[in-house]
C-alpha positions in Angstrom: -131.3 157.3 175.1 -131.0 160.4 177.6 -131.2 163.3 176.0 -128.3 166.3 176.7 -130.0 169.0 179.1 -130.6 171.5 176.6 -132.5 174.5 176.9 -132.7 175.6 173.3 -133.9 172.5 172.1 -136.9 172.6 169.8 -140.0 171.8 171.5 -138.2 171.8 174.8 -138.4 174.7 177.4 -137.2 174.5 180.7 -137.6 178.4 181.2 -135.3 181.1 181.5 -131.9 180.9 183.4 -129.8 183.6 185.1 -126.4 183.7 186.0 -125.6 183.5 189.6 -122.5 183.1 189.7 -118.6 181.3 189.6 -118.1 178.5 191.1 -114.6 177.3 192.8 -113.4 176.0 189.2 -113.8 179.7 187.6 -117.0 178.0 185.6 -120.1 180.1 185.1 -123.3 179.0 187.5 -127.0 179.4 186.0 -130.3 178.7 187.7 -133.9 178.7 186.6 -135.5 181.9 186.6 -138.4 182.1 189.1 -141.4 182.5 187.6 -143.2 186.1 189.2 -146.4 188.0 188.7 -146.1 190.9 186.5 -146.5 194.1 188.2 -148.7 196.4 187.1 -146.2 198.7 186.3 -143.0 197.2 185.8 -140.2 198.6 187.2 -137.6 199.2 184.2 -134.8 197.0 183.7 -131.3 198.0 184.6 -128.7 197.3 181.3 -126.4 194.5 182.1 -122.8 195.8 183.5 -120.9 193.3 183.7 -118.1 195.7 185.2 -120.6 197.1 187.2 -121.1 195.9 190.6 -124.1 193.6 190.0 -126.6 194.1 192.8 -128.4 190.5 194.7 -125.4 188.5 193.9 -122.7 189.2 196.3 -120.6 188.6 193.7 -118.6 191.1 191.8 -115.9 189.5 189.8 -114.4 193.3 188.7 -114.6 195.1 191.5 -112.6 197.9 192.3 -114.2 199.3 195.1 -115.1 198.1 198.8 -117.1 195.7 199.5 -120.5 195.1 198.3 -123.4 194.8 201.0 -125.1 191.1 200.0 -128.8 191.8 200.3 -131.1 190.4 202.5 -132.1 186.6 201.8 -135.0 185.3 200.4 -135.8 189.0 199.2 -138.7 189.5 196.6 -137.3 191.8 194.8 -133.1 190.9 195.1 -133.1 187.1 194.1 -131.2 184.6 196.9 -127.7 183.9 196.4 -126.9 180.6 194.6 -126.3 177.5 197.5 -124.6 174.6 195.6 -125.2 172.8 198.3 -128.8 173.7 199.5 -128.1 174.6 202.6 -130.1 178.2 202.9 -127.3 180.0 204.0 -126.0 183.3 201.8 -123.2 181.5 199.6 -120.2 183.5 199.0 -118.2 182.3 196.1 -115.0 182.9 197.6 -116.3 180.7 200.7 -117.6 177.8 198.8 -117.2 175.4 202.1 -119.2 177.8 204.1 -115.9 179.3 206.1 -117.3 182.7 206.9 -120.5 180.8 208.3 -119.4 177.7 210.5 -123.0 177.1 211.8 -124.2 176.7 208.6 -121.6 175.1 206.8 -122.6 171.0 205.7 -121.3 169.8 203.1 -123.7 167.3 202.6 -126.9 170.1 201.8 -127.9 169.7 206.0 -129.3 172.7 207.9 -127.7 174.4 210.7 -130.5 172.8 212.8 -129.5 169.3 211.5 -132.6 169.1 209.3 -132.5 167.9 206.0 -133.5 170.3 203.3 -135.5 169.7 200.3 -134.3 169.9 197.5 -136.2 171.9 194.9 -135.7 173.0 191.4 -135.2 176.6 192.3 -132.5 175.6 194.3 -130.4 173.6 191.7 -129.2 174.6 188.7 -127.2 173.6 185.4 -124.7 175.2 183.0 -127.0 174.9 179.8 -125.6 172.3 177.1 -124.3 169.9 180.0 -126.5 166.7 180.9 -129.4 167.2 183.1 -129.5 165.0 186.5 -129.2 161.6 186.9 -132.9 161.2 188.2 -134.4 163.4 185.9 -132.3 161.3 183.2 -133.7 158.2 184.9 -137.6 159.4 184.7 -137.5 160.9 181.5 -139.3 163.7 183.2 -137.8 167.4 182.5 -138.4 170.5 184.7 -140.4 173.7 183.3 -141.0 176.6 184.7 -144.0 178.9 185.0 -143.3 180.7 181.6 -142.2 177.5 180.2 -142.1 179.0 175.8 -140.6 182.1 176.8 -137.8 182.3 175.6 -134.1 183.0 178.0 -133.6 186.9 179.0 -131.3 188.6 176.9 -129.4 191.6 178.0 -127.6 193.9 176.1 -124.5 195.6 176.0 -124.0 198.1 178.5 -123.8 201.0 176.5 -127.2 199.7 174.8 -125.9 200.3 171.5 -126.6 196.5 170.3 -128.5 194.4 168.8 -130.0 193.4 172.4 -128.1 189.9 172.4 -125.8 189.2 175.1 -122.4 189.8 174.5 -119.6 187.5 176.7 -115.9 188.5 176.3 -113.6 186.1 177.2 -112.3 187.9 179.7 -115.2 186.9 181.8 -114.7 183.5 181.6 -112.3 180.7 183.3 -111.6 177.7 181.4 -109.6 175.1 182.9 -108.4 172.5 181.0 -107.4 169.3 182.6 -104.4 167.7 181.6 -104.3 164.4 180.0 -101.7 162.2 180.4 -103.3 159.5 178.2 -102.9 162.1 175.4 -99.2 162.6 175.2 -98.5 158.8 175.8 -100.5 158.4 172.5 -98.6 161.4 170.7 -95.3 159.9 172.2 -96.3 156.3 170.6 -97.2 157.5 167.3 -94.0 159.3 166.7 -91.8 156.2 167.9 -93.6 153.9 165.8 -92.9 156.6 163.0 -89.7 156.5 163.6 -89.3 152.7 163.3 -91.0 152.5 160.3 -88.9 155.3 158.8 -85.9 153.4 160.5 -86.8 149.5 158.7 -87.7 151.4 155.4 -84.3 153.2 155.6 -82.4 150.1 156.5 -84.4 148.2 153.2 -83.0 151.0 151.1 -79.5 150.3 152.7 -79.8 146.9 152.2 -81.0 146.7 148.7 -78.1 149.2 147.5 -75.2 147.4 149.2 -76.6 144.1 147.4 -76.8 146.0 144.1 -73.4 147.5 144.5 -72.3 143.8 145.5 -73.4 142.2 142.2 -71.8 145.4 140.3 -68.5 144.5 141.7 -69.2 140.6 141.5 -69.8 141.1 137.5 -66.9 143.1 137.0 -64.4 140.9 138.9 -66.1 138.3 136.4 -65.5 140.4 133.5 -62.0 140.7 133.9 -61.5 137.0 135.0 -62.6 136.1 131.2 -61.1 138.8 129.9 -57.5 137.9 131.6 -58.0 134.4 130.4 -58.7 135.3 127.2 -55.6 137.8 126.5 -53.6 134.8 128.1 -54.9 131.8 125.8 -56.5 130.1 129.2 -60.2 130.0 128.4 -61.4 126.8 128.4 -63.0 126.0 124.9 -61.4 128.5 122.7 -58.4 126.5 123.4 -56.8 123.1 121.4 -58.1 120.5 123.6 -55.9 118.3 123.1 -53.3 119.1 120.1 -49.9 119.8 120.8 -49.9 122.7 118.2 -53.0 124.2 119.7 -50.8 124.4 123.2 -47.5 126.4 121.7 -49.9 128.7 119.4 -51.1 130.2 123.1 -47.8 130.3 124.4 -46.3 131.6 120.8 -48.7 134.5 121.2 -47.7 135.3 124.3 -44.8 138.1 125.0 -41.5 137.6 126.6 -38.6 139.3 127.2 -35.4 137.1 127.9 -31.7 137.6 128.4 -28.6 135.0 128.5 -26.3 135.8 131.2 -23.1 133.8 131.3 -21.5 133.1 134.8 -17.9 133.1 134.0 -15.7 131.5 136.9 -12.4 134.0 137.2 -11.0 131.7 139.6 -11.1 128.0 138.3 -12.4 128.2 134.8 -15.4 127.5 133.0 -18.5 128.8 132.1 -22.4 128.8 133.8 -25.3 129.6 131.6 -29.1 130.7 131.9 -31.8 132.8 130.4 -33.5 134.8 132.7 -37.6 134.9 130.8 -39.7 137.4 131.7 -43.3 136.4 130.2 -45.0 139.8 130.5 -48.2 138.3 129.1 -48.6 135.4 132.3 -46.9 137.5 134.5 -44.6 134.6 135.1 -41.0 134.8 136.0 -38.6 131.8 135.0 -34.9 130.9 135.2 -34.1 128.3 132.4 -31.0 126.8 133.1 -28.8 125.8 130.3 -26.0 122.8 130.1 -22.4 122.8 128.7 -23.4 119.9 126.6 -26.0 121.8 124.6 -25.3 121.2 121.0 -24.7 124.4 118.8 -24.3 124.8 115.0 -22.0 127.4 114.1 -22.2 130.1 111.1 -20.7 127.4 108.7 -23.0 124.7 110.1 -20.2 122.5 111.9 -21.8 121.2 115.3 -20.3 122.8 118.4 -21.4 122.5 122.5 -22.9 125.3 124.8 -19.5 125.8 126.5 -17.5 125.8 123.3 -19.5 128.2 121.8 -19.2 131.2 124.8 -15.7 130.3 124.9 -15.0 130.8 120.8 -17.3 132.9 119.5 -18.1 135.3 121.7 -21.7 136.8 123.3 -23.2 137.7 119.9 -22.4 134.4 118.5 -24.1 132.5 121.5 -27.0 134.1 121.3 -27.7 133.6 117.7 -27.1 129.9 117.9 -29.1 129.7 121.0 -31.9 131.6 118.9 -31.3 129.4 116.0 -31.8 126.6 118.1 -34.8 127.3 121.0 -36.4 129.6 118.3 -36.3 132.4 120.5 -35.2 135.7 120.5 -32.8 137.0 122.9 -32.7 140.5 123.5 -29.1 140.9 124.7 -26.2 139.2 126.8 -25.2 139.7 130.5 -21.9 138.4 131.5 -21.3 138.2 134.7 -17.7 137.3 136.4 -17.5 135.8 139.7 -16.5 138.9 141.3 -19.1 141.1 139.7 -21.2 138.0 141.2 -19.6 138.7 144.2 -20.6 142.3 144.6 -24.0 142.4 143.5 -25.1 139.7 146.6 -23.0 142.7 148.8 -25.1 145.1 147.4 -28.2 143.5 147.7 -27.5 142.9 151.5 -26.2 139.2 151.6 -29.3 136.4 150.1 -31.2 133.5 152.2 -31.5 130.1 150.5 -31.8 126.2 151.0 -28.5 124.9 150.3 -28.2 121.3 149.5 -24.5 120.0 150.0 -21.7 121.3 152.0 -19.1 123.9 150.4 -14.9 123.6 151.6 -13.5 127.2 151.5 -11.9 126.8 148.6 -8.8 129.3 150.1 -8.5 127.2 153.0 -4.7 126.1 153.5 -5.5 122.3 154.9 -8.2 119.7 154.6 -10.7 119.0 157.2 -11.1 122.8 157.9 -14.9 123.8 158.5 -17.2 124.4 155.4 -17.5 127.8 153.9 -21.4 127.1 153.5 -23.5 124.9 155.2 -26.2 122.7 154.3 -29.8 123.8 155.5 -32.4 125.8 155.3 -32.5 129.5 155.3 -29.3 129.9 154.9 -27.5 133.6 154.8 -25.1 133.6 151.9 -22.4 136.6 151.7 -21.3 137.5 148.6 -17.9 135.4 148.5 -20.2 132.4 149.8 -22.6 132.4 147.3 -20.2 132.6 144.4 -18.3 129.5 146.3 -21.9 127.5 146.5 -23.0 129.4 142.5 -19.8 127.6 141.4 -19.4 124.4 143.4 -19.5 120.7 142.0 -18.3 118.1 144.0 -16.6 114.9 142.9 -18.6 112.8 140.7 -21.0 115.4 140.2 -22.9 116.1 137.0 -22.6 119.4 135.5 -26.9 119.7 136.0 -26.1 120.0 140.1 -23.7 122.9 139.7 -26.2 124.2 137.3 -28.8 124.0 140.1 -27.1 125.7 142.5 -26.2 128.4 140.2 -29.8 129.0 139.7 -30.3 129.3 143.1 -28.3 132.1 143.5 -29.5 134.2 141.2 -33.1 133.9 142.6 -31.9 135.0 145.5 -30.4 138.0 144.5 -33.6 138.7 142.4 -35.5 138.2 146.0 -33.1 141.1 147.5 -33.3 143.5 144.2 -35.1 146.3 144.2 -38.4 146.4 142.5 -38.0 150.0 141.5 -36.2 150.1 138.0 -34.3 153.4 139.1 -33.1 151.8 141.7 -32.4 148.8 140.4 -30.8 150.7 137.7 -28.4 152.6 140.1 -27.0 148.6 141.8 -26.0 147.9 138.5 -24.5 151.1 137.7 -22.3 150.4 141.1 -21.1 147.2 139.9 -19.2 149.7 136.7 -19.8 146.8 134.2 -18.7 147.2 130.4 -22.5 145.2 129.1 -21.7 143.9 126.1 -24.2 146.1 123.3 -27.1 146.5 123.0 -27.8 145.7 126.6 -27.7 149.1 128.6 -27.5 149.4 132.3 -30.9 151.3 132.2 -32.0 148.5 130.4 -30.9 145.7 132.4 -31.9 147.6 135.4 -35.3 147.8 134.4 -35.6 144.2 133.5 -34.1 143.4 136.2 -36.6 145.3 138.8 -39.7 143.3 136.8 -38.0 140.1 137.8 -37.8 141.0 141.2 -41.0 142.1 141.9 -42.4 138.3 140.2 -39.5 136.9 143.2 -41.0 138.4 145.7 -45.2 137.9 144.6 -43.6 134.2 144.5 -44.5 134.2 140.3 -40.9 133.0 140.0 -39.4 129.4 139.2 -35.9 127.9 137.7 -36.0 125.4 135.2 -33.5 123.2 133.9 -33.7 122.3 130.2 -32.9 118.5 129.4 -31.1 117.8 126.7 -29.9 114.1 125.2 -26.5 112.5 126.1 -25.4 113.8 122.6 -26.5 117.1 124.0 -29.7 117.6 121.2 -33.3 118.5 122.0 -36.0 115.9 121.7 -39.5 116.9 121.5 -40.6 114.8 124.4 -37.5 116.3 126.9 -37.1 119.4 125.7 -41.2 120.5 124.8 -42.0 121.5 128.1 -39.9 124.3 128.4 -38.7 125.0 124.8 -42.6 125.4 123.9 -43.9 126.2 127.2 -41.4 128.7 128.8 -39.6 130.2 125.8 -42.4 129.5 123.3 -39.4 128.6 120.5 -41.7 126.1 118.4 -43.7 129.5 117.5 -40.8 131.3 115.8 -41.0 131.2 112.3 -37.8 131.8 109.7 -38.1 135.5 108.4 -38.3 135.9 105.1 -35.1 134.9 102.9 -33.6 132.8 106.2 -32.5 129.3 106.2 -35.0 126.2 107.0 -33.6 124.4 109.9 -33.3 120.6 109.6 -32.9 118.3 112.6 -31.0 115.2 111.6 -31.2 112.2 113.9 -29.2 108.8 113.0 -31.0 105.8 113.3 -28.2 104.0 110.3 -26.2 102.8 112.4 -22.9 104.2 110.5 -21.6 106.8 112.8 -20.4 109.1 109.6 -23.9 109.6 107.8 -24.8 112.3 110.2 -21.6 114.1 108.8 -22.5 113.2 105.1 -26.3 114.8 105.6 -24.5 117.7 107.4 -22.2 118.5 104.3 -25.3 118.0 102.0 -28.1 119.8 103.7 -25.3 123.0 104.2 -24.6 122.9 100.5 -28.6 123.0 99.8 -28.5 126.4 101.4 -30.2 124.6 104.7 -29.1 125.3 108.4 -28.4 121.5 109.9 -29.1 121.2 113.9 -27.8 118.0 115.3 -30.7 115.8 116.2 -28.6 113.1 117.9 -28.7 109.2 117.5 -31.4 106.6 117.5 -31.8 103.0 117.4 -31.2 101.8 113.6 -34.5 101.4 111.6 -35.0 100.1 108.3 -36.7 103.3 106.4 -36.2 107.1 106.7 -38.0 109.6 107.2 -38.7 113.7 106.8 -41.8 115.3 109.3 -43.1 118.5 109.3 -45.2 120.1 111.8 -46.7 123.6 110.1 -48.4 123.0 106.1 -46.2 125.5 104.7 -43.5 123.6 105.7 -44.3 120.9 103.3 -42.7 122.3 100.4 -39.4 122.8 102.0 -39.6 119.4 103.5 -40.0 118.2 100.1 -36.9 120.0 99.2 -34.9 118.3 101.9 -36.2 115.0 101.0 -35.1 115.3 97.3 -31.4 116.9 99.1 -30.6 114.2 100.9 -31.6 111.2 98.1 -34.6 110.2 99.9 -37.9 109.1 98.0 -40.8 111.5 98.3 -43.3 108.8 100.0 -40.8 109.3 103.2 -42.5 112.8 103.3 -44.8 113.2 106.1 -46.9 115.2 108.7 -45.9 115.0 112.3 -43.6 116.4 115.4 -40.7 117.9 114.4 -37.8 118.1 116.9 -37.3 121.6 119.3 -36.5 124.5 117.3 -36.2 123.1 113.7 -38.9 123.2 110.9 -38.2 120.0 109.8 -36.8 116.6 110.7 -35.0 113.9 109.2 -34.3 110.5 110.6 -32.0 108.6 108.5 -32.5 104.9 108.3 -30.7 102.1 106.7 -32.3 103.0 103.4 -30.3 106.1 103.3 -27.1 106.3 100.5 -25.1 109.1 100.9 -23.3 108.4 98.0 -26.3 108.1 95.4 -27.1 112.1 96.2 
């Protein structure tokens, strides 16, 4: 291992050094002292100046004045100028390459003459703490001079007021620092592979909060679901799975607002008739279509029809038998003339249905003339058109198609309605209807916008509600939508009302159903008209609900029955018991 050219190192002394100069790089130039004989009297030393013009150097680096004379070379007393490149000639640091002096210029350390010249210690020297030569490395020899342990001269400071060490200012010094590209590259690559790292750890943090936000969202959403199907009686499992009674306790707990409108035809008679349901709980719009044939029971429990009933006793009448016999609860009455009809599609701006039949203009003058409506889809309807289609039954038609087309309509005009109840409350204003009490026009207005706006989301259907030939309610026709859409099988008598008692005939003896009308009416019992059967040998009395078992009981013992033919079962639409007379029945033993 070659040790650094050092001349402080312990046990190492290459002699003293002297400065001699700057070379082209601004960078201080030493050389090895020569060793002398002492004089026998010493001449003093001269203080070191460094802003003095140093004499034997040729060389002053603060010099203010002319120039220096360089002293002669190879003097004894005034060493030679420093020659980086041995050549012999004075060197002038300003004239590194020998300018000034073209004959003795070489830049390879020749003479003038051409001859090589040796090269010597005294003649090369080295800026102490840098490595020593390459040969001198190679031999492991080092050069010493004549005084080789004394120690380096030291000059003081040129007032001589120190401590004797030599004292270098910066100012006398040029240090040139050689950029490195290398350098910045690194710095450059650090910092961009900083910034990534800071840039993936960023987008992680990103990342893991939008997935955390995600599920958040994802859990409520799921929340809610349950929580919707709960309020609505649609969870799976808390549900009857498969009872009947299970199914119209959910719908019986839900809410619903509904209102009979009658369709009165000014022109050719009769009567339409629907209720328009809005199930707030299900969100669930529904037109339930009601026929003629429907049978009633009046106040003093004779049997009457649908049509009979609007026609007799009136809009509160209606509606009470209808409760009595749906088991629903009707908040109020719209009736609605043709021409009122007529005015409302005006007002809406004209409707857009599927017709299904060909309408004649009913004022046309001769037959053969071109239809007032058209069959097809999409079909614009004006206001006289639509009552002309609302209204139409062709020959041979049952009263159900009319019915249809009735409904129809008035989904169409809830499709045009406004779904703001001011609004909706002004069109109805316009049409200067007397509503029969307690319907309000701010009321039916507002009920009005709620349907429209379940038209438009398409939560909106028309049903028709079957009845029997005899025009009664069976539990297998009528079920679906008696339980389903009005949720009648629910309603319980109040307290102190009449128990309602379907009576179907299965006798055979046309009049019985009359007898077991008189006698249940007498019994303080309201009778509903459960139609005819095929005959059957034994009767029998069903209820549905346990607390009904009582008053079944009571019917039974009414009616002359035996209390065996007391039993749990279905019980027709709207009644809290039913009776189905067989040929064991003798009306005149009760």
């Amino acid at each position: 291992m070659n040790d650094r050219y050092d001349a402080g190192d312990a046990g190492y002394d290459a002699g003293p050094y002297e400065l001699v100069g700057y070379d082209e790089y601004g960078q201080p130039v030493y050389r090895q002292a020569a060793a002398q004989q002492a004089p026998a009297h010493p001449a003093p030393q001269t203080a070191y100046d460094p802003y003095a013009q140093q004499q034997g150097y040729g060389y002053d680096p603060y010099a203010t004045g002319g120039q220096q004379p360089a002293p002669a070379h190879g003097s004894a007393h005034q060493p030679a100028a420093y020659d980086p490149y041995g050549s012999g000639a004075p060197y002038d640091p300003y004239d590194p390459y020998g300018a000034q002096d073209p004959a003795g210029y070489d830049p390879y350390g020749q003479a003038a003459a051409g001859g090589q010249q040796p090269r010597t210690a005294e003649q090369t020297a080295y800026v102490p703490q840098q490595a020593g030569p390459a040969e001198e490395a190679a031999h492991g020899s080092r050069q010493a001079g004549p005084a080789e342990d004394a120690p380096a001269p030291r000059e003081t400071e040129p007032d001589g007021g120190g401590t004797g060490e030599q004292d270098y200012r910066t100012e006398q010094f040029a240090f040139v620092e050689e950029p490195d590209g290398d350098s910045e590259d690194v710095i450059d690559w650090l910092k961009f592979t900083e910034n990534r790292t800071e840039r993936r750890e960023e987008a992680r943090r990103r990342a893991r909060s939008r997935i955390i936000a995600l599920l958040v969202v994802l859990a409520l959403v799921a929340v809610g679901g349950v929580g919707y199907l709960w309020y609505a009686g649609e969870l799976p499992g808390l549900s009857s799975s498969g009872g009947t009674s299970g199914s119209a306790t959910a719908a019986g707990a839900q809410k619903r607002d509904v209102i009979v409108v009658h369709l009165h035809n000014t022109g050719k008679g009769g009567t339409s008739t629907a209720l328009l349901v809005d199930n707030t709980t299900t969100r669930q719009g529904t037109t339930v279509l009601l026929p003629n044939s429907l049978a009633l029971t009046g106040d003093d429990g004779s049997t009457t029809t649908l049509a009979e009933s609007v026609d007799d006793d009136g809009a509160s009448g209606t509606r009470d038998q209808l409760d009595t016999v749906l088991g629903t609860s009707i908040q109020g009455t719209w009736r609605l003339d043709t021409p009122y009809l007529q005015n409302l599609v005006e007002l809406v701006g004209n409707i857009e249905i599927d017709t299904d039949t060909d309408v004649p203009d009913p004022d046309a003058g001769k037959k053969g003339a071109a239809p007032l409506v058209h069959r097809g889809q999409d079909q614009t309807l004006s206001g006289r058109m639509a009552v002309a289609y609302a209204t139409y039954r062709a020959a041979g038609e049952s009263q159900n198609a009319q019915l249809e087309r009735f409904g129809q309509v008035m989904q169409g005009v809830l499709r045009k309605m406004s779904s703001d109840p001011s609004s909706a409350t002004t069109t109805v204003q316009t049409l200067a209807q007397i509503l029969d009490p307690p319907l309000t026009d701010k009321d039916l207005g507002a009920f009005l916008a709620r349907l429209a706006d379940l038209a438009k989301s398409g939560d909106y259907r028309t049903a028709l509600l079957p009845v029997q030939a005899d025009g009664t309610l069976s539990a297998q026709t009528g079920g679906s939508v008696v339980k389903d859409v009005l949720g009648g099988t629910a309603k319980s008598p109040g307290a102190g009302s009449a128990v309602r008692v379907s009576v179907q005939n299965a006798t055979g003896v046309k009049d019985d159903t009359e007898k077991a009308r008189v006698m249940l009416l007498g019994g303080g019992f309201t009778f509903l008209e459960g139609g005819a059967a095929g005959p059957r040998p034994t009767s029998q009395v069903v209820y549905a609900d346990a607390a009904d078992k009582a008053d079944a009981a009571e019917v039974a013992k009414t009616l002359g029955l035996p209390a065996g033919s007391v039993t749990k079962g279905t019980v027709s639409s709207g009644a809290d018991v039913s009776v189905v007379l067989g040929r064991d029945y003798r009306p005149s033993s009760s």
